[in-house]
N, CA, C and O atoms as a Tripos MOL2 file, in Angstrom:
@<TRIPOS>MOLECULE
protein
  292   291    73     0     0
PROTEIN
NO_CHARGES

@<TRIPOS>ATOM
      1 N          83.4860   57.0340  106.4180 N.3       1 UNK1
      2 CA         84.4730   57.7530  107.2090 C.3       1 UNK1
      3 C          83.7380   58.8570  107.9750 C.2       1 UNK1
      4 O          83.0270   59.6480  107.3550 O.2       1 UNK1
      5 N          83.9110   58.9490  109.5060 N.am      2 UNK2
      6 CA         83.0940   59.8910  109.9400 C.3       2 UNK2
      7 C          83.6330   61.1060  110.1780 C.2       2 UNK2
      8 O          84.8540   61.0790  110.3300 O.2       2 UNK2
      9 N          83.0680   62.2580  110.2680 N.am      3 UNK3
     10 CA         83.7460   63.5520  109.9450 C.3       3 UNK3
     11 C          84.7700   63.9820  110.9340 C.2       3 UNK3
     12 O          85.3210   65.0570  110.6970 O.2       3 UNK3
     13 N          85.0730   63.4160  111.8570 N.am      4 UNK4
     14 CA         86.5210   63.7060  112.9210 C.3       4 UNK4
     15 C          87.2500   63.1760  111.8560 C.2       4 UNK4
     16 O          87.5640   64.1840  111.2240 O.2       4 UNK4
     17 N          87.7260   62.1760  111.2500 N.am      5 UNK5
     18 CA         88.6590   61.4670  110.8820 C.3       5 UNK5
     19 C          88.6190   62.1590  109.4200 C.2       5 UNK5
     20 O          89.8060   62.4600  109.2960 O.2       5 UNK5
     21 N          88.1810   62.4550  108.6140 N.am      6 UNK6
     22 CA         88.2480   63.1360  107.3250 C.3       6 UNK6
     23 C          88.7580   64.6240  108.0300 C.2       6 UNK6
     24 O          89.6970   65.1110  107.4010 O.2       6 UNK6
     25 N          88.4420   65.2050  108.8820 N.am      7 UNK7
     26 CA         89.0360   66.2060  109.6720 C.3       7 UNK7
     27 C          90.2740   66.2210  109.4370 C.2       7 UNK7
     28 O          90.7590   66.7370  108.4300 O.2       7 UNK7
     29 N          91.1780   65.4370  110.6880 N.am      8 UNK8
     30 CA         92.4200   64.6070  110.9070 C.3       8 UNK8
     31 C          93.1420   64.3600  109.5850 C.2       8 UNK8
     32 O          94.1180   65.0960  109.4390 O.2       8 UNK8
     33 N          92.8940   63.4630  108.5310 N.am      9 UNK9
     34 CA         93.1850   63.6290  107.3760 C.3       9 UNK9
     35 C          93.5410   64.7210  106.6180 C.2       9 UNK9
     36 O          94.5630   64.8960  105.9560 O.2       9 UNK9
     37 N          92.4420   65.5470  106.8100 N.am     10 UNK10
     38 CA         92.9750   67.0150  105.6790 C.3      10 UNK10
     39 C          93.8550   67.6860  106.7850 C.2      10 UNK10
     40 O          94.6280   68.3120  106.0590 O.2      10 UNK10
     41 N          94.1590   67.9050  107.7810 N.am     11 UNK11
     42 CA         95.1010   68.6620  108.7650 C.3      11 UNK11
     43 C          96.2750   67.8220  108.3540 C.2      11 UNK11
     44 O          97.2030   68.4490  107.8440 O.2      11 UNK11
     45 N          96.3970   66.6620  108.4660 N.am     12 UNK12
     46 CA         97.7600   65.9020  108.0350 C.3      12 UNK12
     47 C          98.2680   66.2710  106.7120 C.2      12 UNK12
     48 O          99.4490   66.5980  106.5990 O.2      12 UNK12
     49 N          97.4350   66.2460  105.6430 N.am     13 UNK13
     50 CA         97.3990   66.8370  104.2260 C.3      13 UNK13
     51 C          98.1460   67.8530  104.6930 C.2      13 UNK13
     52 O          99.3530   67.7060  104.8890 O.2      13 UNK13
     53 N          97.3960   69.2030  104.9630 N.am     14 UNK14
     54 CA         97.6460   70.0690  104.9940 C.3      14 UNK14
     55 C          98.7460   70.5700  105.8010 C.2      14 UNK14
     56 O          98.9130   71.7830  105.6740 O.2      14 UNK14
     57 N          99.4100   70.0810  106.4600 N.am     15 UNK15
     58 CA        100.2960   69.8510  107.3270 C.3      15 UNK15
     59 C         102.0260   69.8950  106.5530 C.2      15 UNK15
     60 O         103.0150   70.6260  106.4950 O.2      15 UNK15
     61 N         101.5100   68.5340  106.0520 N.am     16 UNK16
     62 CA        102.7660   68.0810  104.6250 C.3      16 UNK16
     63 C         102.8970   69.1190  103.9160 C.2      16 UNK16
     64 O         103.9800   69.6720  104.1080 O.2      16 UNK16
     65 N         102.2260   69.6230  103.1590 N.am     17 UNK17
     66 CA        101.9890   70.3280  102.2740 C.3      17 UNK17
     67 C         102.3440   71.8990  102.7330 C.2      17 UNK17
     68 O         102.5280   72.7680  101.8810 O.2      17 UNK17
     69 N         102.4180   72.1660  104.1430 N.am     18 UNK18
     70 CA        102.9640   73.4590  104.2830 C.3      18 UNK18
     71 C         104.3360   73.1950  104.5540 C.2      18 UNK18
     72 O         105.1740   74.0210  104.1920 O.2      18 UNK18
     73 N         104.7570   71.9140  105.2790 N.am     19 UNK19
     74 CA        106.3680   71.7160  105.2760 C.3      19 UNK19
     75 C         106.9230   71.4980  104.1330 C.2      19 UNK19
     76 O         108.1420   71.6250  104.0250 O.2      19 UNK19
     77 N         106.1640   71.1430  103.0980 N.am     20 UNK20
     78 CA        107.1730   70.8090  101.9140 C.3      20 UNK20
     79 C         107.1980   72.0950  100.9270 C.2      20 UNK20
     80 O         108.1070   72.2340  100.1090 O.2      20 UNK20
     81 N         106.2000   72.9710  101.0510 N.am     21 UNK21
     82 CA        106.0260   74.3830   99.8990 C.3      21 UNK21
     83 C         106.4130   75.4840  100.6550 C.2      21 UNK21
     84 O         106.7570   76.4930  100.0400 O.2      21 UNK21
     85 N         106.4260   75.4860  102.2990 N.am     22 UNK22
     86 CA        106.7440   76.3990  102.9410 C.3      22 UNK22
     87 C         105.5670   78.0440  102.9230 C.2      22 UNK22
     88 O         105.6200   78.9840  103.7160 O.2      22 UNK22
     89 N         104.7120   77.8810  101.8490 N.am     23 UNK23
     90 CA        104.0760   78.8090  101.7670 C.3      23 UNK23
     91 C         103.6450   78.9850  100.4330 C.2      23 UNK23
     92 O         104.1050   78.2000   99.6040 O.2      23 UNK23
     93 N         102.6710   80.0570   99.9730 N.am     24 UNK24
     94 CA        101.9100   79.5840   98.7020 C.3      24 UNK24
     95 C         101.7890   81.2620   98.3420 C.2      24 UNK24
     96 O         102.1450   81.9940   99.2660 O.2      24 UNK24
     97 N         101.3440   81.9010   97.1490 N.am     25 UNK25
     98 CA        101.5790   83.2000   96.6140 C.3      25 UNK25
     99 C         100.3350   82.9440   95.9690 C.2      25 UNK25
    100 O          99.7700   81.8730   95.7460 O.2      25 UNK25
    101 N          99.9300   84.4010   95.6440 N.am     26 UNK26
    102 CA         98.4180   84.4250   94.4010 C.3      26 UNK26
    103 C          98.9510   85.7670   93.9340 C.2      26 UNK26
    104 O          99.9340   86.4390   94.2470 O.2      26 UNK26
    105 N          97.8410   85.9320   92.9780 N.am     27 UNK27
    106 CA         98.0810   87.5170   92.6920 C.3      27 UNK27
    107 C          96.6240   88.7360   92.8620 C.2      27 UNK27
    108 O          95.4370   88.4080   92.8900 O.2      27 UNK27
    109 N          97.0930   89.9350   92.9400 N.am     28 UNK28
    110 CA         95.7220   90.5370   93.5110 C.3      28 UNK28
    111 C          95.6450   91.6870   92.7600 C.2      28 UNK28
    112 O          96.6090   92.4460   92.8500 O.2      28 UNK28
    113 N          94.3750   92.1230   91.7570 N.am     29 UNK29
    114 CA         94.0140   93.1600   91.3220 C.3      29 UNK29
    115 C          93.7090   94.1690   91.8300 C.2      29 UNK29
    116 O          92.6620   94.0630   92.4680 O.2      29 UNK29
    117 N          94.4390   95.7580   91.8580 N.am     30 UNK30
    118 CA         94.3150   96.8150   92.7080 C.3      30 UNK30
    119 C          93.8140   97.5510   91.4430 C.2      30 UNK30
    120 O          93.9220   97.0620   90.3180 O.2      30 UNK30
    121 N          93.1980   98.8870   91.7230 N.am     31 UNK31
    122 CA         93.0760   99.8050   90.9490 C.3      31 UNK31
    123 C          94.0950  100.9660   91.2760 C.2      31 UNK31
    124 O          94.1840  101.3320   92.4480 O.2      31 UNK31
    125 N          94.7400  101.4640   90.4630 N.am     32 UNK32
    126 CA         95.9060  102.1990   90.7710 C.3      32 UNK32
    127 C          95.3800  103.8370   90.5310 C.2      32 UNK32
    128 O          95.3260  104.7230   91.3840 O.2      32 UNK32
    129 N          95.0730  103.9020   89.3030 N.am     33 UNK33
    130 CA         94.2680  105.4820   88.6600 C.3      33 UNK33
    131 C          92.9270  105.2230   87.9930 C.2      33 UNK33
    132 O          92.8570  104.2810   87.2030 O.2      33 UNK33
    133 N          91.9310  105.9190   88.2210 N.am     34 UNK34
    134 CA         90.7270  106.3580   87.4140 C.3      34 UNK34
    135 C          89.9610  107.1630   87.5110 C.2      34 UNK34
    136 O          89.0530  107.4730   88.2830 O.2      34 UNK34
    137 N          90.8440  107.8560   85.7440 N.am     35 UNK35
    138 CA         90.1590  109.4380   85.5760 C.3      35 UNK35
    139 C          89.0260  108.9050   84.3540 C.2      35 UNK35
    140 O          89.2150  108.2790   83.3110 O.2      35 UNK35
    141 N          87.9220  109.3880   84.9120 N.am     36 UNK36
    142 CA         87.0300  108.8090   84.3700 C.3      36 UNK36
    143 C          86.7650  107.5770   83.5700 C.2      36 UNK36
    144 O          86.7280  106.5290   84.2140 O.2      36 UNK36
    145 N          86.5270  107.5020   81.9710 N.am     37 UNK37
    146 CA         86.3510  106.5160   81.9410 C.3      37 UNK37
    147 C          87.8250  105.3170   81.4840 C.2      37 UNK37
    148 O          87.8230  104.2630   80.8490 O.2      37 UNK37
    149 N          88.6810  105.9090   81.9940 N.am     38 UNK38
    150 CA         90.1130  105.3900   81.5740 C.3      38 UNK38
    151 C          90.3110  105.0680   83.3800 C.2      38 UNK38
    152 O          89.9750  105.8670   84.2540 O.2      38 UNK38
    153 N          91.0570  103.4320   83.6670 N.am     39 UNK39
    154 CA         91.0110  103.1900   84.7390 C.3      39 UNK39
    155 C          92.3490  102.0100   84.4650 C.2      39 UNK39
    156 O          92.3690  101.0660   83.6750 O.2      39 UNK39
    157 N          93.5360  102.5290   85.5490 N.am     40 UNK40
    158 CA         94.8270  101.4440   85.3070 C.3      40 UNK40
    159 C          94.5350  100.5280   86.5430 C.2      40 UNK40
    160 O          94.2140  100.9930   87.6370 O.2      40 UNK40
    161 N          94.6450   99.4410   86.3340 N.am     41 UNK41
    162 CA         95.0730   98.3020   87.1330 C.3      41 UNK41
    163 C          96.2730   97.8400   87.6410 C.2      41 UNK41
    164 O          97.1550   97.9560   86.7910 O.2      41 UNK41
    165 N          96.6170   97.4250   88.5470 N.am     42 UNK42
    166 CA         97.9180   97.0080   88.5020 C.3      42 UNK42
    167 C          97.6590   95.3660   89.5010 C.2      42 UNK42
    168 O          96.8300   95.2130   90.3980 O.2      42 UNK42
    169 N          98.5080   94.4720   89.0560 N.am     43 UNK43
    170 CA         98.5710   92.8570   89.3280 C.3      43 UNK43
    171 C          99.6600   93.2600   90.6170 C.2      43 UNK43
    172 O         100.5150   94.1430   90.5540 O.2      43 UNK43
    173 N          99.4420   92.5540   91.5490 N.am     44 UNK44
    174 CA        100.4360   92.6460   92.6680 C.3      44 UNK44
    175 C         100.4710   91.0160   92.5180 C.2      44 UNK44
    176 O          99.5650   90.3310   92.0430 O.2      44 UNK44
    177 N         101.7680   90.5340   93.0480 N.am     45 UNK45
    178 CA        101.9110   89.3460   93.5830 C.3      45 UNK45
    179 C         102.1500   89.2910   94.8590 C.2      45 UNK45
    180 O         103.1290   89.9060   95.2820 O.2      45 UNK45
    181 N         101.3390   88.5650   95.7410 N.am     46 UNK46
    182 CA        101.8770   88.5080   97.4030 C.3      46 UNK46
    183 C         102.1610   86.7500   97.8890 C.2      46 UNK46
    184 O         101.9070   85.7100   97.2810 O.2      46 UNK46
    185 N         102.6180   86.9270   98.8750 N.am     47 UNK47
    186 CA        103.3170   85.8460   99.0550 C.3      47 UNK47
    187 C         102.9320   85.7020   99.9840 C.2      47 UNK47
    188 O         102.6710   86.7600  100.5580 O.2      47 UNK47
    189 N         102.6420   84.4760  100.7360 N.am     48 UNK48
    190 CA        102.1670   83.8230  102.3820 C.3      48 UNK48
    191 C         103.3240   83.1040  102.7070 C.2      48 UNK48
    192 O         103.4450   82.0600  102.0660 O.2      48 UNK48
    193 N         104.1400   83.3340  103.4490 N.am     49 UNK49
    194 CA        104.6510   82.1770  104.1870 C.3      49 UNK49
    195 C         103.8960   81.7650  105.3690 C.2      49 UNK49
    196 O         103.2880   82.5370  106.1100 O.2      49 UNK49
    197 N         103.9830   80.3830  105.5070 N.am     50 UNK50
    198 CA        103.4840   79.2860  106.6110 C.3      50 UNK50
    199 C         104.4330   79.0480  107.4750 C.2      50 UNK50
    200 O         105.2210   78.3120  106.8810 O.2      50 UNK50
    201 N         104.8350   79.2510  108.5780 N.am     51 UNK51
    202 CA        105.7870   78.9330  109.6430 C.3      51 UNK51
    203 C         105.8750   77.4520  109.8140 C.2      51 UNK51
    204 O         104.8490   76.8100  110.0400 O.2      51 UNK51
    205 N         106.6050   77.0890  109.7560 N.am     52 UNK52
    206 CA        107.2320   75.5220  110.3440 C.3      52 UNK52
    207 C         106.2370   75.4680  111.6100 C.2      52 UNK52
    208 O         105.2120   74.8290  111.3740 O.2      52 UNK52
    209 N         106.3060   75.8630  112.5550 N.am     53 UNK53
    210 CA        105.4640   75.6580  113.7810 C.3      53 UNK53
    211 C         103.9960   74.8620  113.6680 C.2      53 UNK53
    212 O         103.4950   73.9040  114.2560 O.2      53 UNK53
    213 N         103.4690   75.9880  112.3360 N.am     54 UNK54
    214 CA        101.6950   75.5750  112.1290 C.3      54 UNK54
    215 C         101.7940   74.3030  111.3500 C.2      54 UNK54
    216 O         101.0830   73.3090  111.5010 O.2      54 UNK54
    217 N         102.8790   74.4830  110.4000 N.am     55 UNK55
    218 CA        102.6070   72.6940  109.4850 C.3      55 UNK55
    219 C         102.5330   71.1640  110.1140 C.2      55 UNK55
    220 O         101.8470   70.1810  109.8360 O.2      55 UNK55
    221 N         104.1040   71.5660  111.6080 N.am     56 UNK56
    222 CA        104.1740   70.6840  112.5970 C.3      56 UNK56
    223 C         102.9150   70.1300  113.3610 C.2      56 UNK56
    224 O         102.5420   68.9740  113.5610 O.2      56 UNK56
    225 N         102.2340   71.7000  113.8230 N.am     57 UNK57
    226 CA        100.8910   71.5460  115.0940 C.3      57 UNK57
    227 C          99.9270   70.9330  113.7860 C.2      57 UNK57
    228 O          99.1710   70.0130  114.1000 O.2      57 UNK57
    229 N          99.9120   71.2830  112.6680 N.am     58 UNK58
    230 CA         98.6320   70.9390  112.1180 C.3      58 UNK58
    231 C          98.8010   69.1860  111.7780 C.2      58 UNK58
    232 O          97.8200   68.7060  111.2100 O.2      58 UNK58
    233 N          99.7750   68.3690  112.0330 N.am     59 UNK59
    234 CA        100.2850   67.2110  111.5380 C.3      59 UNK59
    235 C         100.1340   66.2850  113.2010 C.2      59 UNK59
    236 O         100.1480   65.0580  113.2940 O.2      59 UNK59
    237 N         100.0320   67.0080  114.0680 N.am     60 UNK60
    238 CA         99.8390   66.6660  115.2350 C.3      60 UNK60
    239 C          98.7310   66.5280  115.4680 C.2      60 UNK60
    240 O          98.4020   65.4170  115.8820 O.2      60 UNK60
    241 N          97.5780   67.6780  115.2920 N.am     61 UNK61
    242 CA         96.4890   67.8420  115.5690 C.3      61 UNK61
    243 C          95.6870   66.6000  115.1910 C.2      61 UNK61
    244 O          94.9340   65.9160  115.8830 O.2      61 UNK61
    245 N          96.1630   66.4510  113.4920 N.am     62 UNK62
    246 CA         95.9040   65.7360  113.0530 C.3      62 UNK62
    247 C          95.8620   64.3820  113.2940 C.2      62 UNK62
    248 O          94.8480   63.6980  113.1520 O.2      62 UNK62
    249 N          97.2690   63.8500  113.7660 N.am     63 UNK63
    250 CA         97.1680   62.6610  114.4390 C.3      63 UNK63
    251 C          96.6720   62.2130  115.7450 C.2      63 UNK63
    252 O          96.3450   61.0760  116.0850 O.2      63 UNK63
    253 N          96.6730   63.7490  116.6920 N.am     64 UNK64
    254 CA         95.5440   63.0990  117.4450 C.3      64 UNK64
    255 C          94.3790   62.7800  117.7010 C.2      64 UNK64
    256 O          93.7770   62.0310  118.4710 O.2      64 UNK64
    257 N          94.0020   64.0870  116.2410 N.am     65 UNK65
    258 CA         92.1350   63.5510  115.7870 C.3      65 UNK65
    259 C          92.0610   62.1760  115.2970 C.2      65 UNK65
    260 O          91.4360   61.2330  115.7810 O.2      65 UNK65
    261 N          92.9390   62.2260  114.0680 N.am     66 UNK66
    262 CA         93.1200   60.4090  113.9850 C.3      66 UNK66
    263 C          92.8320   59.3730  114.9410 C.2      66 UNK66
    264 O          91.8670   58.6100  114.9050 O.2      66 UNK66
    265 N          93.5190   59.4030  115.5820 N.am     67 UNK67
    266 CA         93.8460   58.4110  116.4540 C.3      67 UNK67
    267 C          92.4390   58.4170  117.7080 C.2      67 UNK67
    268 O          91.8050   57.3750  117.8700 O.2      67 UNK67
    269 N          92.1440   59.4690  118.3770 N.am     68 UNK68
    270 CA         91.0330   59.7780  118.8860 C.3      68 UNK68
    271 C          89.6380   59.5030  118.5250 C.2      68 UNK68
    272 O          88.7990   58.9970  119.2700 O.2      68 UNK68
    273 N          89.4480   59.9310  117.1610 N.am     69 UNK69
    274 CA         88.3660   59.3130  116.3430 C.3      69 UNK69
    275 C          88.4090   57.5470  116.3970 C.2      69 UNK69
    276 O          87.3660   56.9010  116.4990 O.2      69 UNK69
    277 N          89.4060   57.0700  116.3350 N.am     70 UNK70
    278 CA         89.3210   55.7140  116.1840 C.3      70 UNK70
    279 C          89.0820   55.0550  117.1030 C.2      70 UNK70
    280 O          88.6510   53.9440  116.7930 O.2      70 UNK70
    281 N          89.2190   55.3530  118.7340 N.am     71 UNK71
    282 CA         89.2660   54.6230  119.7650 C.3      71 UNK71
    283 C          87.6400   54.8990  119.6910 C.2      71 UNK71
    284 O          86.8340   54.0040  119.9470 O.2      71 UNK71
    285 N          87.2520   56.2100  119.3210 N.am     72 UNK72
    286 CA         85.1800   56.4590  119.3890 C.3      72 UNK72
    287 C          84.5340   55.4700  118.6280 C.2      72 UNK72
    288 O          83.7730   54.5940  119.0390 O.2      72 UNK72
    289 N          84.9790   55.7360  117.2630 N.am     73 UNK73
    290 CA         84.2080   54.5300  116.2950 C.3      73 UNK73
    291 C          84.0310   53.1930  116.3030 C.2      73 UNK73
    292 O          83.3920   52.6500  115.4020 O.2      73 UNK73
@<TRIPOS>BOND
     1     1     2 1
     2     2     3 1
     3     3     4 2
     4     3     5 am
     5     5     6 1
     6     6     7 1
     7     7     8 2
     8     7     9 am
     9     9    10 1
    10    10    11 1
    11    11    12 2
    12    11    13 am
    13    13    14 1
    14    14    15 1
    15    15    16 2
    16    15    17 am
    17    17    18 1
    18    18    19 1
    19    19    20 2
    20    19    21 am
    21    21    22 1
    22    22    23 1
    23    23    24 2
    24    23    25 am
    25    25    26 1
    26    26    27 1
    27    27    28 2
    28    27    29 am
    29    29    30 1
    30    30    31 1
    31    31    32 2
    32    31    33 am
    33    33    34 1
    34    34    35 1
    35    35    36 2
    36    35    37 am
    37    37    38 1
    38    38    39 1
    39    39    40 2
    40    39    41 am
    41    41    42 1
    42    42    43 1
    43    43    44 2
    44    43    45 am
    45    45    46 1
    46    46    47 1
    47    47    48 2
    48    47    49 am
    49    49    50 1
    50    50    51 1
    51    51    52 2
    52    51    53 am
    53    53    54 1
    54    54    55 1
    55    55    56 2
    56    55    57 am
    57    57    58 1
    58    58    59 1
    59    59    60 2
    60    59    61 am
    61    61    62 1
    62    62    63 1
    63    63    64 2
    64    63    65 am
    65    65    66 1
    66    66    67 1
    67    67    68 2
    68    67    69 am
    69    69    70 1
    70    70    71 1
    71    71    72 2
    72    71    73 am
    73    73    74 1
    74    74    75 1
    75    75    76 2
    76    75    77 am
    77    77    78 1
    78    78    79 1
    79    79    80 2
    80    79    81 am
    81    81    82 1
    82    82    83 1
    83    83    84 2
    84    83    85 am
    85    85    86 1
    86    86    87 1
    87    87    88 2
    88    87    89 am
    89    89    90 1
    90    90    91 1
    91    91    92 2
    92    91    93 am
    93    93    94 1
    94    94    95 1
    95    95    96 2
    96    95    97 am
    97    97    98 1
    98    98    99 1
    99    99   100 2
   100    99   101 am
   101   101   102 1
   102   102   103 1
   103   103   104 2
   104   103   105 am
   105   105   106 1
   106   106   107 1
   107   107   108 2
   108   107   109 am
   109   109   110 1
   110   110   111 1
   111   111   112 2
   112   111   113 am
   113   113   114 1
   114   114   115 1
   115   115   116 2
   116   115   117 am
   117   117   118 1
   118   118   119 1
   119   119   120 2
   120   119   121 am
   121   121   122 1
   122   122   123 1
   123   123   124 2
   124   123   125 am
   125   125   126 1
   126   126   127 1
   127   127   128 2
   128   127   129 am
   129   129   130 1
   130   130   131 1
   131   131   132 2
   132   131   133 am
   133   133   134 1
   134   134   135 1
   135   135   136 2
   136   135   137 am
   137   137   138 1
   138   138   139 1
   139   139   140 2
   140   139   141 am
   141   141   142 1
   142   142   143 1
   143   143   144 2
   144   143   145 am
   145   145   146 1
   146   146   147 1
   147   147   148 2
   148   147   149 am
   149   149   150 1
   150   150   151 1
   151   151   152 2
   152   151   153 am
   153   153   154 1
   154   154   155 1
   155   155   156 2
   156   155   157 am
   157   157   158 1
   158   158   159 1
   159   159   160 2
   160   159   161 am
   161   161   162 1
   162   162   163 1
   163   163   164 2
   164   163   165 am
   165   165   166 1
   166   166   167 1
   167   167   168 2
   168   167   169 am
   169   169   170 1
   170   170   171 1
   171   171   172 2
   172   171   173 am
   173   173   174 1
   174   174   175 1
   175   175   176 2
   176   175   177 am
   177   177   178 1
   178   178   179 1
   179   179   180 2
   180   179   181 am
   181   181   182 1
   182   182   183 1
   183   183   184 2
   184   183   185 am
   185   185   186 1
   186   186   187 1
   187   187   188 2
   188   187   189 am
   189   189   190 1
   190   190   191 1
   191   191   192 2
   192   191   193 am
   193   193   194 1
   194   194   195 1
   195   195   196 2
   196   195   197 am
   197   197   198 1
   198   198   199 1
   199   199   200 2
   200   199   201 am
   201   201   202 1
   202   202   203 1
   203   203   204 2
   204   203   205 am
   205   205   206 1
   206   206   207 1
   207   207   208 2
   208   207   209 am
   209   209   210 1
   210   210   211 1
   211   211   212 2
   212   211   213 am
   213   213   214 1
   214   214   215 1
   215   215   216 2
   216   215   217 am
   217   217   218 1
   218   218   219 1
   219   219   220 2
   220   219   221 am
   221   221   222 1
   222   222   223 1
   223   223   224 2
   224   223   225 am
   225   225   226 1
   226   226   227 1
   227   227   228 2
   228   227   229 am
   229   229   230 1
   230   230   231 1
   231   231   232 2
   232   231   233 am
   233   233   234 1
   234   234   235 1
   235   235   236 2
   236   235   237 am
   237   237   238 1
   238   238   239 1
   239   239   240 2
   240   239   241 am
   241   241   242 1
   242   242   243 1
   243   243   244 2
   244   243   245 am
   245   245   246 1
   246   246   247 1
   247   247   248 2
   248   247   249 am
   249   249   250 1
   250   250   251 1
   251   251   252 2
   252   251   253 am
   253   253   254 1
   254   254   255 1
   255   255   256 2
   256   255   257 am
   257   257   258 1
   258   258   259 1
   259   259   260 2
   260   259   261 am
   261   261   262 1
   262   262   263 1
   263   263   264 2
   264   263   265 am
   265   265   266 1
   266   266   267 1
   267   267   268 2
   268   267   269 am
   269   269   270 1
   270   270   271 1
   271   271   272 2
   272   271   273 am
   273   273   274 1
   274   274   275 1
   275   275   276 2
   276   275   277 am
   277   277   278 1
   278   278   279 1
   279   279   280 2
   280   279   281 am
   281   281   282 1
   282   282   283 1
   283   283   284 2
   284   283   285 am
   285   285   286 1
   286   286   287 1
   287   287   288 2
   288   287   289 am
   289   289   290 1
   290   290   291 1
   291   291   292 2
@<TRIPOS>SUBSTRUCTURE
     1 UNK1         2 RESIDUE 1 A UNK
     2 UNK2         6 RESIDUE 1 A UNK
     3 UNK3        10 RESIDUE 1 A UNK
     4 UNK4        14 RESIDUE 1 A UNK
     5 UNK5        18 RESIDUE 1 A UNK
     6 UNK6        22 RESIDUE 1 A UNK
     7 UNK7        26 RESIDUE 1 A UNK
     8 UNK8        30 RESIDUE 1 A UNK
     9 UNK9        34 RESIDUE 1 A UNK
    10 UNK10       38 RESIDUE 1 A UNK
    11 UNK11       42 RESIDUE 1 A UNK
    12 UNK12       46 RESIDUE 1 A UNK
    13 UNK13       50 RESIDUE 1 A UNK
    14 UNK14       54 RESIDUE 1 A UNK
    15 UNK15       58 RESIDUE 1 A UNK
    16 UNK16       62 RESIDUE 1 A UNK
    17 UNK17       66 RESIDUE 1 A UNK
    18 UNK18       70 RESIDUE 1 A UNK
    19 UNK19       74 RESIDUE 1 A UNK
    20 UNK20       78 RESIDUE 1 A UNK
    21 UNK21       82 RESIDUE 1 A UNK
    22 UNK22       86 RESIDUE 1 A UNK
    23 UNK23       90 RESIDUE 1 A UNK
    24 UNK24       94 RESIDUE 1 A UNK
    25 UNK25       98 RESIDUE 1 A UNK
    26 UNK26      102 RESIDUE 1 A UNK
    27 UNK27      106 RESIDUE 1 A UNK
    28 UNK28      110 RESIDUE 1 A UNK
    29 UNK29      114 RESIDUE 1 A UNK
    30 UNK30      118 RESIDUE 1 A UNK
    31 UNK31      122 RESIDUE 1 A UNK
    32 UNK32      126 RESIDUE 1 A UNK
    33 UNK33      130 RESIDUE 1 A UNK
    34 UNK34      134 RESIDUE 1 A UNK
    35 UNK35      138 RESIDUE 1 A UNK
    36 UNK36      142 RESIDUE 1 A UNK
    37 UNK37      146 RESIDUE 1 A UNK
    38 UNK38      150 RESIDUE 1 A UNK
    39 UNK39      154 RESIDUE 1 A UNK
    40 UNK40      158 RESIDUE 1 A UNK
    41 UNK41      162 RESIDUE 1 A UNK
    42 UNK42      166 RESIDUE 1 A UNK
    43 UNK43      170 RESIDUE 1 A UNK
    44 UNK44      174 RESIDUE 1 A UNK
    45 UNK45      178 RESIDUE 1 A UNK
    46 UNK46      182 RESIDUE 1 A UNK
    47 UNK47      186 RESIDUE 1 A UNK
    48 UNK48      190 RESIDUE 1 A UNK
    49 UNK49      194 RESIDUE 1 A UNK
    50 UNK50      198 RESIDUE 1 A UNK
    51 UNK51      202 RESIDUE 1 A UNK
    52 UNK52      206 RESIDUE 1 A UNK
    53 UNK53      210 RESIDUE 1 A UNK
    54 UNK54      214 RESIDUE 1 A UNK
    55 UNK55      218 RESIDUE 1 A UNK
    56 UNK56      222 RESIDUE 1 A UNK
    57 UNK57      226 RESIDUE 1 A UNK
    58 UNK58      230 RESIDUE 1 A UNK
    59 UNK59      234 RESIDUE 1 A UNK
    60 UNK60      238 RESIDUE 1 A UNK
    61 UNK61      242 RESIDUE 1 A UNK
    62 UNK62      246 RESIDUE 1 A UNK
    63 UNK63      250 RESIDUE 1 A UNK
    64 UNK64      254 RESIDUE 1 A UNK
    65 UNK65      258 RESIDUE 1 A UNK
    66 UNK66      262 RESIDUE 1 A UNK
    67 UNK67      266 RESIDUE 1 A UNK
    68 UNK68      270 RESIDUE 1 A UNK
    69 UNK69      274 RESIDUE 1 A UNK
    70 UNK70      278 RESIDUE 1 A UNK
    71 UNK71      282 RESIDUE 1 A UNK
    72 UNK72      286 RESIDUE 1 A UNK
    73 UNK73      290 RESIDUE 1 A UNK
């Protein structure tokens, strides 16, 4: 498989995968206080949403790398 088309592929992947989850969350370690050797942490959770727009263009992109790659090979 040559690397346009494994391209094309993961954009289609990735594509699906933002229309169907809409967006994806992690969590992020801040340091909140540290008086010397005593130091609080605090866990944030943040959230990404992915716009409908980019999952669409990236499912497009995709199919026209697809498809483009194939008429080359």
């Amino acid at each position: 498989m040559n690397p346009i088309r494994l391209v094309a592929v993961v954009l289609i992947i990735a594509g699906a995968l933002a229309l169907a989850y809409g967006g994806f969350s992690y969590t992020k370690d801040s340091t909140a206080v540290k008086l010397g050797p005593l130091e609080l942490t605090v866990k944030e959770k943040e959230t990404v949403n992915v716009p409908l727009w980019a999952g669409i263009g990236a499912i497009v992109v995709g199919g026209v790398l697809l498809v483009a790659g194939g008429k080359r090979g």
